[in-house]
C-alpha positions as a Markdown table, in Angstrom:
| # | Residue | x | y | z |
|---|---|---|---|---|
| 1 | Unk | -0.7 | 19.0 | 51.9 |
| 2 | Unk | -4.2 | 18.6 | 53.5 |
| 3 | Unk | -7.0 | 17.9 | 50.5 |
| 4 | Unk | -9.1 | 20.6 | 51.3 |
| 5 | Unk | -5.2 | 22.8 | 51.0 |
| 6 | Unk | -5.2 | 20.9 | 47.7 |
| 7 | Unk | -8.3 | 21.3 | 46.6 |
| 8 | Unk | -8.0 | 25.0 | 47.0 |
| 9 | Unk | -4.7 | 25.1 | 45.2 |
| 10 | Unk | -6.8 | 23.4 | 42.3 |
| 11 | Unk | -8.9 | 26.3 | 41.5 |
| 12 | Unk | -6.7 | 28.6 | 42.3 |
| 13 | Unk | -4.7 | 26.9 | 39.4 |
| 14 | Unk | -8.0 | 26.1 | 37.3 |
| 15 | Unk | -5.6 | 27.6 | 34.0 |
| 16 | Unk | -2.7 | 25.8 | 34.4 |
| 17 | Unk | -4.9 | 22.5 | 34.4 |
| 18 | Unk | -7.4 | 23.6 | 31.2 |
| 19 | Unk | -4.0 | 24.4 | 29.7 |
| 20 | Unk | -2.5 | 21.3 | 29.9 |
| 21 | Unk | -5.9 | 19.5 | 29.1 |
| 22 | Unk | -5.5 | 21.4 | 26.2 |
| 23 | Unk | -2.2 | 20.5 | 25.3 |
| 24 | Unk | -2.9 | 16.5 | 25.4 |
| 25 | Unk | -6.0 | 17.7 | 23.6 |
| 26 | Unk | -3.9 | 18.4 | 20.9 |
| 27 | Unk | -1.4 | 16.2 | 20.8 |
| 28 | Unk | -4.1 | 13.3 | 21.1 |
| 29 | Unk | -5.8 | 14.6 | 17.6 |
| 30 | Unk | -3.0 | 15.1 | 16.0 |
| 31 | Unk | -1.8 | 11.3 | 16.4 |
| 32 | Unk | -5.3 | 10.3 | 15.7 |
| 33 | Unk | -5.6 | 12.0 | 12.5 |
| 34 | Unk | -1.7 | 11.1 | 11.4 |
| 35 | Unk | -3.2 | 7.8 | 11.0 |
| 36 | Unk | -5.1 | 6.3 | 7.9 |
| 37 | Unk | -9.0 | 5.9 | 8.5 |
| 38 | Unk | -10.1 | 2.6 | 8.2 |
| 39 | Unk | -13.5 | 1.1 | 8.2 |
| 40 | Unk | -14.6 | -2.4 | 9.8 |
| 41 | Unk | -16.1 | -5.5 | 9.0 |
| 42 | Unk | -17.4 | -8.3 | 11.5 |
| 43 | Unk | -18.1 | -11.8 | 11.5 |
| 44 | Unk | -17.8 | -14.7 | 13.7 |
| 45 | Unk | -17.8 | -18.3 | 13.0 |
| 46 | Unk | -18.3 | -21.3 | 14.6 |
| 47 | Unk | -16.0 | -24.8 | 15.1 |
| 48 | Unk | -17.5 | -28.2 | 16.0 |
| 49 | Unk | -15.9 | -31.2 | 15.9 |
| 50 | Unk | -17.7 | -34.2 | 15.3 |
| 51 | Unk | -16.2 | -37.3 | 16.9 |
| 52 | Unk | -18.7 | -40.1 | 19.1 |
| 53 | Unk | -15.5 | -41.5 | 21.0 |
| 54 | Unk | -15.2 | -38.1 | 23.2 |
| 55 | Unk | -17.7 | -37.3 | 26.1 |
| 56 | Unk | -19.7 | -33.7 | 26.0 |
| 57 | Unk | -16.9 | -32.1 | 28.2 |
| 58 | Unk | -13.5 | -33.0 | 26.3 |
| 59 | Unk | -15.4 | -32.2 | 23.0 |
| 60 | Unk | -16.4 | -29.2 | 24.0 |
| 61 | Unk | -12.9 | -28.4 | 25.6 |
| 62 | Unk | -11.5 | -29.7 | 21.8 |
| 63 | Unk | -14.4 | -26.9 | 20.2 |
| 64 | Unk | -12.1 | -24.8 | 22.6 |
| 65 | Unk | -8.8 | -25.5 | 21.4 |
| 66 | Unk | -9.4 | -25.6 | 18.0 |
| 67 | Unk | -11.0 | -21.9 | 17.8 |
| 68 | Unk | -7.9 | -20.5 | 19.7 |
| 69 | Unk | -5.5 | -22.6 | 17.1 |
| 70 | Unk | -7.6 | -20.9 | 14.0 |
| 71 | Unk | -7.8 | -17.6 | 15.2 |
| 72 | Unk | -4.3 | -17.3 | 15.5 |
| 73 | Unk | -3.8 | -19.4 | 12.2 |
| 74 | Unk | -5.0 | -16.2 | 10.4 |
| 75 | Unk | -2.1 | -14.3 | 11.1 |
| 76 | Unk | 0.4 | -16.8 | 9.1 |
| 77 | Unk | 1.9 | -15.7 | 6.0 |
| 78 | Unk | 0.6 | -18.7 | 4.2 |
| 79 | Unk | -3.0 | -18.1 | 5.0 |
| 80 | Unk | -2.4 | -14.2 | 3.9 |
| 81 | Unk | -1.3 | -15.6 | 0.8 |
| 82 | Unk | -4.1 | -18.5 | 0.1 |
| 83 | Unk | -6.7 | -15.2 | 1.2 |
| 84 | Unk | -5.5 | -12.9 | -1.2 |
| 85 | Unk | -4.9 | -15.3 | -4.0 |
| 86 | Unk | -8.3 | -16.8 | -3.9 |
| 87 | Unk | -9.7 | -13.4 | -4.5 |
| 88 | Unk | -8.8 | -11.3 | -7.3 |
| 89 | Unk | -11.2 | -8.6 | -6.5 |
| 90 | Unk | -8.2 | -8.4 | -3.5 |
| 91 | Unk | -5.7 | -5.2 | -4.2 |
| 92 | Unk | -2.6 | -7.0 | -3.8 |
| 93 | Unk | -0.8 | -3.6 | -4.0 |
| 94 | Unk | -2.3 | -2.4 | -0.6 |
| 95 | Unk | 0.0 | -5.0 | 1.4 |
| 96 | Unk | 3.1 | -4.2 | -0.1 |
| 97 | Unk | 5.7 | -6.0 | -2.5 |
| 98 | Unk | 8.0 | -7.8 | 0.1 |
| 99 | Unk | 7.3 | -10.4 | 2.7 |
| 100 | Unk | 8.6 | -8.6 | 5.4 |
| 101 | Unk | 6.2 | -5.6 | 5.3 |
| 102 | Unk | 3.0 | -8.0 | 3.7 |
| 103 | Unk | 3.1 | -9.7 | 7.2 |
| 104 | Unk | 2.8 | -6.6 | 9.0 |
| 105 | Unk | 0.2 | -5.0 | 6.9 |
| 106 | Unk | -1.9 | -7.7 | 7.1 |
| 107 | Unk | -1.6 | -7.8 | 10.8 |
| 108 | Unk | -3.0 | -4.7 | 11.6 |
| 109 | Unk | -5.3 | -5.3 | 8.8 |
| 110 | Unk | -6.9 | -8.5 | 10.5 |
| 111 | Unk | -7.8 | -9.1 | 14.3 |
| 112 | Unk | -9.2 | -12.6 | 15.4 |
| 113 | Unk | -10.7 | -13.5 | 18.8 |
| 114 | Unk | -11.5 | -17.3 | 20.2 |
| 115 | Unk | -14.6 | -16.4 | 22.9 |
| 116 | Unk | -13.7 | -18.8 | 25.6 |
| 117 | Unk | -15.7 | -22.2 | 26.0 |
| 118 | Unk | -18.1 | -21.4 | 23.1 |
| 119 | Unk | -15.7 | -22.9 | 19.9 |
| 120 | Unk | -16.8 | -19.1 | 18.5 |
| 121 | Unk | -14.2 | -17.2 | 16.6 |
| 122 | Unk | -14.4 | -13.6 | 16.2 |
| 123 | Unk | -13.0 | -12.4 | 13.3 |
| 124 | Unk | -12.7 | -8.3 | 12.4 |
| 125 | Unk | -11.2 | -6.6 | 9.0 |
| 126 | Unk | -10.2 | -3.0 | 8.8 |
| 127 | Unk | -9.2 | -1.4 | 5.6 |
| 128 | Unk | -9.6 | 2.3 | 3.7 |
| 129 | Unk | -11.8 | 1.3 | 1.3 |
| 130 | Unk | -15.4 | -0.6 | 2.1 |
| 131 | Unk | -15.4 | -2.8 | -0.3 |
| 132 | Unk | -12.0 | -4.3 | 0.0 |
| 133 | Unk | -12.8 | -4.6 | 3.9 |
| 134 | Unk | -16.2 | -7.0 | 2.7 |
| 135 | Unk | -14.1 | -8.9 | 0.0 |
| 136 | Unk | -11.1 | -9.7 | 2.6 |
| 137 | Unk | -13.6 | -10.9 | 5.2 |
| 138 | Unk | -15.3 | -13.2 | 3.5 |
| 139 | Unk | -11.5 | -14.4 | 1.8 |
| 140 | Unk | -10.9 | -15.4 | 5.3 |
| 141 | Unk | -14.6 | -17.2 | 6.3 |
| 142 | Unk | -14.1 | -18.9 | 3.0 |
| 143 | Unk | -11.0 | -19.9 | 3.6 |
| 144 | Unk | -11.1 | -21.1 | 7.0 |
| 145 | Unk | -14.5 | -23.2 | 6.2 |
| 146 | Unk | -13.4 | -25.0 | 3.3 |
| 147 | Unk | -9.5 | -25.5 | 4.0 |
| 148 | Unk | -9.2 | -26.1 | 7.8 |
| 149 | Unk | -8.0 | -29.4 | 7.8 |
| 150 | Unk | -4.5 | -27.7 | 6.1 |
| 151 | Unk | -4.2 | -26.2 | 10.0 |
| 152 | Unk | -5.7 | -29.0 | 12.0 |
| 153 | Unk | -4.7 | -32.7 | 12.4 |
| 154 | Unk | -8.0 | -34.1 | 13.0 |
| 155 | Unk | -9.0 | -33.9 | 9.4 |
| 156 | Unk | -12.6 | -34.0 | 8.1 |
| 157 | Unk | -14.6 | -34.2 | 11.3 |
| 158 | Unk | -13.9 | -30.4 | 12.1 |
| 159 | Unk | -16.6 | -28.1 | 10.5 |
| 160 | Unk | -16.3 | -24.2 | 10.6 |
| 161 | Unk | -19.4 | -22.6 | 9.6 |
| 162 | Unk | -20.3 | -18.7 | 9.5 |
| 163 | Unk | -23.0 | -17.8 | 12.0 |
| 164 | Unk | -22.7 | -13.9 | 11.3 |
| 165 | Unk | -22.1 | -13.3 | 8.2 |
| 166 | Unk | -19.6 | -9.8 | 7.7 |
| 167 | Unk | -21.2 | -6.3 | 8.8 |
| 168 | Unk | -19.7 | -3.3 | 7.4 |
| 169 | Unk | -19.4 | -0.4 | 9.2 |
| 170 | Unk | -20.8 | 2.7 | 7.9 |
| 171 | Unk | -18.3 | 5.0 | 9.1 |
| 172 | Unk | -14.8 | 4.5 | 9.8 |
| 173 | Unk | -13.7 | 2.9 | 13.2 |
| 174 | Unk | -9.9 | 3.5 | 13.2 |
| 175 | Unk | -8.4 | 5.3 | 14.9 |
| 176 | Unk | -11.3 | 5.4 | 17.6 |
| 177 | Unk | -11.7 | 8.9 | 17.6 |
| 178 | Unk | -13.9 | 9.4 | 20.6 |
| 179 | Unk | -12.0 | 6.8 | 23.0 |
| 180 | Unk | -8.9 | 9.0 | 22.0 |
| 181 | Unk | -10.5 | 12.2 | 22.7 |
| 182 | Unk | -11.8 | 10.8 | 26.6 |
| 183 | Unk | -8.6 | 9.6 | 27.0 |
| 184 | Unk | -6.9 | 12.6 | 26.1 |
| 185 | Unk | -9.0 | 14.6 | 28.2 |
| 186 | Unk | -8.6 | 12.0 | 31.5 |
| 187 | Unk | -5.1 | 12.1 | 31.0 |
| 188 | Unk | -4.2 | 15.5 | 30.8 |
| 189 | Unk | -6.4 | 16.6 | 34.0 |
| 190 | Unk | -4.5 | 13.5 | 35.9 |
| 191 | Unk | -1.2 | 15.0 | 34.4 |
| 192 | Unk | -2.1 | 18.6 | 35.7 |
| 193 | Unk | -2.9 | 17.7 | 39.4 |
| 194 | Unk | -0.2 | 15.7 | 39.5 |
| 195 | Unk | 2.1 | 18.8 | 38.4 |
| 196 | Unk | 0.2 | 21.2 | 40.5 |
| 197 | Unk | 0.8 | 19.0 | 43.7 |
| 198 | Unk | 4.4 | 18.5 | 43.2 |
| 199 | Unk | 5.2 | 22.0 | 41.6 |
| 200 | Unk | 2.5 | 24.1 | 44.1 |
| 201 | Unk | 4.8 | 27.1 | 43.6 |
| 202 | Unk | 3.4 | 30.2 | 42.2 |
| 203 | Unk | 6.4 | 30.5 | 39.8 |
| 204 | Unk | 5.6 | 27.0 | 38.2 |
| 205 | Unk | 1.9 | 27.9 | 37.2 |
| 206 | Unk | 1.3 | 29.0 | 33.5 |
| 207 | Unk | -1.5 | 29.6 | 31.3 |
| 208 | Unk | -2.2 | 29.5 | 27.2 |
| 209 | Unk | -4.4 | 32.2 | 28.1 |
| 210 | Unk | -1.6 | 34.7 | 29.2 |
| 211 | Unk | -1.4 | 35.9 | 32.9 |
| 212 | Unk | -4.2 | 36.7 | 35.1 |
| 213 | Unk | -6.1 | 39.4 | 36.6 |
| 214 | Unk | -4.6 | 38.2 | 40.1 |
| 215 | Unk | -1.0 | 39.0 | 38.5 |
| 216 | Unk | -2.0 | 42.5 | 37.4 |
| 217 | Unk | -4.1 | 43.1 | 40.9 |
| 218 | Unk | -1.3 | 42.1 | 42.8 |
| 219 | Unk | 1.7 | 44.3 | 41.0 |
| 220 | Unk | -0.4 | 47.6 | 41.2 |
| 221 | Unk | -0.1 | 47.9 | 44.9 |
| 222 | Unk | 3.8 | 47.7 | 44.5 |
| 223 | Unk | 3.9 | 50.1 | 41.6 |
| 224 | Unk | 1.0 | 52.8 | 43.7 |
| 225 | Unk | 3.8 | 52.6 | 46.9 |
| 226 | Unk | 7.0 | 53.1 | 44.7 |
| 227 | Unk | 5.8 | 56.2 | 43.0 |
| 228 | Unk | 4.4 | 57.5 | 46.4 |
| 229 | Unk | 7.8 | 57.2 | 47.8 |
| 230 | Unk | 8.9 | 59.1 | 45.0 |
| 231 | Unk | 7.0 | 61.6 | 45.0 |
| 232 | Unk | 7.8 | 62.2 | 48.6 |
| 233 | Unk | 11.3 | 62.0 | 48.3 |
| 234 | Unk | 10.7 | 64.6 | 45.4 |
| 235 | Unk | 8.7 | 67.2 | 48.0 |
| 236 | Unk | 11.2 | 66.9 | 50.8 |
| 237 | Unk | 14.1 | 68.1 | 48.5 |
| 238 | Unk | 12.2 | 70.9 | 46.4 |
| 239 | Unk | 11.2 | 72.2 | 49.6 |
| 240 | Unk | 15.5 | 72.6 | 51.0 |
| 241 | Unk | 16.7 | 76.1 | 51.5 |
| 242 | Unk | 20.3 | 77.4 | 49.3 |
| 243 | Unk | 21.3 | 79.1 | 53.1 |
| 244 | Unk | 23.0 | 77.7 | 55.6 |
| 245 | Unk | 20.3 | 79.2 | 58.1 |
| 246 | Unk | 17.2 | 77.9 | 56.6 |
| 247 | Unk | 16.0 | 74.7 | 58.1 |
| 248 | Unk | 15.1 | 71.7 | 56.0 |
| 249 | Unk | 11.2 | 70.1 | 56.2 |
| 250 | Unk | 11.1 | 67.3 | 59.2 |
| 251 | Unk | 12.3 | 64.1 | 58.5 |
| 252 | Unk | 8.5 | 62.8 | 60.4 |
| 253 | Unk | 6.4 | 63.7 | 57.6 |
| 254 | Unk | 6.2 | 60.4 | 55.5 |
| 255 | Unk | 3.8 | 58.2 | 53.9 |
| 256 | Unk | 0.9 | 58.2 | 56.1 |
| 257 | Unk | 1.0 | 62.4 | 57.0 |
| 258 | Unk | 0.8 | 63.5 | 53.2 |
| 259 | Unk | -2.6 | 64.9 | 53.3 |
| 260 | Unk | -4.7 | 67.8 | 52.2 |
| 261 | Unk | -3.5 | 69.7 | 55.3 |
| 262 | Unk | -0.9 | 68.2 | 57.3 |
| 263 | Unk | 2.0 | 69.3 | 54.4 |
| 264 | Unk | 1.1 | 72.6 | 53.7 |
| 265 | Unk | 0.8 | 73.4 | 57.8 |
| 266 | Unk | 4.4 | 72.0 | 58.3 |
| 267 | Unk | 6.0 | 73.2 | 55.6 |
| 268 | Unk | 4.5 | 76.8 | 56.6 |
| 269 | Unk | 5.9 | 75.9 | 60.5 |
| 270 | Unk | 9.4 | 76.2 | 58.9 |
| 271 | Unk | 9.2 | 79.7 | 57.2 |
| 272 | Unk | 8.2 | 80.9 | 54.3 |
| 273 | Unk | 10.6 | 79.5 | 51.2 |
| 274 | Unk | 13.2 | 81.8 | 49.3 |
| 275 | Unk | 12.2 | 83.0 | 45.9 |
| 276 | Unk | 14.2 | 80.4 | 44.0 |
| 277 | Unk | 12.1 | 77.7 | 45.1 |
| 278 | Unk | 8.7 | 79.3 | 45.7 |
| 279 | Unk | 7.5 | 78.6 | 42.3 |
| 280 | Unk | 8.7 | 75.0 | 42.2 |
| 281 | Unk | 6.8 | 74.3 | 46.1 |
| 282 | Unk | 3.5 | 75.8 | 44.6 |
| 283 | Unk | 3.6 | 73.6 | 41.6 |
| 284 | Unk | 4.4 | 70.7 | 44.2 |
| 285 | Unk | 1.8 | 71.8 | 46.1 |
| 286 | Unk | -1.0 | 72.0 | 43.6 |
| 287 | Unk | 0.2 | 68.3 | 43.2 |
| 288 | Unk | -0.3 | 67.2 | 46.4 |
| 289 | Unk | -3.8 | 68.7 | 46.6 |
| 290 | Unk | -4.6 | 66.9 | 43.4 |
| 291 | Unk | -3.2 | 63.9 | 44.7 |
């Protein structure tokens, strides 16, 4: 299929792709709003190690390494319990009673991020309630500048320090409601050329909307014919004569003959009809000239 072929098919199938837009539209919201929204607090923080026996570069690759060991440090059980316990304005209750399901509630309540080269960790809190999203981010800054060494081995000459402190957000941030809705959108109109272009068949194309003008324009033709044909099969058969000598009307008139004046002449050609079906060829008559 050429793309101007395709293009073409496209618009011709303009509802079948709004519907499906539609559809991932829908299913895209209601996923987003299944989902508990959560608002978001953001700080970062900064490692230096101070140590005169390394050179600029392996310092600053040890600055490195000791960001990326931290920022994934946060995610350990043990520092989820040394965060909450040091705390108490902390709801406990929000991360569950058992182990198992703490650990995954507090993952998806904490996201950490080691900026490459800079020794800069990016730390992010998301929870339903502002104030427990403040008071579990600055558990964590707390935590990580004053009880480090418990993660490291290079003791006291690594110093984390806050350089932003956390930044509520004033409305929630999770789900991302308008990245879901683009990429909703996107999708479904990828989705709906791709079914278009292997499905081009008239059959396949549907619409939320109901069916088309095109659909109703194009039966009506079909149905005008059919009850033409009819109608003529009707005339030729009203018009027969009971007797044996009586001739029947020409099997050439058809479709394109019926006229205003081209029956009546004809049927007259054959002789006048009997009295049984003289009232009946008037009526059909009076039809035609209506018609």
């Amino acid at each position: 299929m050429e793309l101007t072929q395709f293009i073409q098919l496209a618009f011709n199938r303009k509802k079948t792709i709004f519907s499906f837009v539609i559809i991932f539209l829908v299913i895209a919201l209601i996923f987003t709003f299944s989902q508990p929204l959560k608002y978001e607090a953001n700080s970062s923080l900064l490692i230096v190690q101070e140590s005169k026996a390394l050179d600029p570069y392996s310092l600053s690759k040890s600055n490195e390494y000791l960001s990326k060991l931290l920022a994934q440090v946060v995610y350990a059980n043990t520092f989820f319990a040394q965060a909450v316990n040091s705390n108490n304005a902390i709801d406990k209750k929000y991360f569950g009673d058992n182990a198992v399901k703490q650990q995954k509630t507090w993952q998806k309540t904490v996201s950490t991020k080691s900026i490459a080269e800079t020794g800069i960790i990016k730390v992010s809190v998301f929870h339903k309630d502002k104030n427990q999203v403040k008071q579990i981010a600055s558990a964590i800054n707390t935590l990580l500048i004053n009880q480090n060494n418990n993660y490291q081995g290079f003791g006291d000459s690594v110093k984390v320090s806050v350089i932003d402190q956390p930044i509520v957000s004033n409305y929630p941030t999770k789900p991302n409601i308008p990245v879901n809705v683009v990429l909703s959108l996107v999708l479904g109109f990828i989705f709906s050329l791709i079914y278009i272009y292997m499905l081009p068949e008239e059959k396949y194309a549907f619409s939320l909307l109901g069916s088309g003008e095109k659909n109703k324009l194009k039966d009506k033709p079909n149905n005008q014919s059919s009850s033409d044909q009819n109608f003529l099969h009707s005339f030729q058969k009203a018009t027969q004569t009971p007797t044996a000598n009586t001739n029947q009307v020409p099997s050439s008139i058809n479709q394109n003959q019926v006229g205003q004046n081209s029956i009546p002449n004809q049927v007259m050609s054959q002789g006048a009809p009997t009295q049984t079906n003289q009232s009946e060829l008037k009526g059909n008559i009076g039809n035609i000239m209506k018609f």
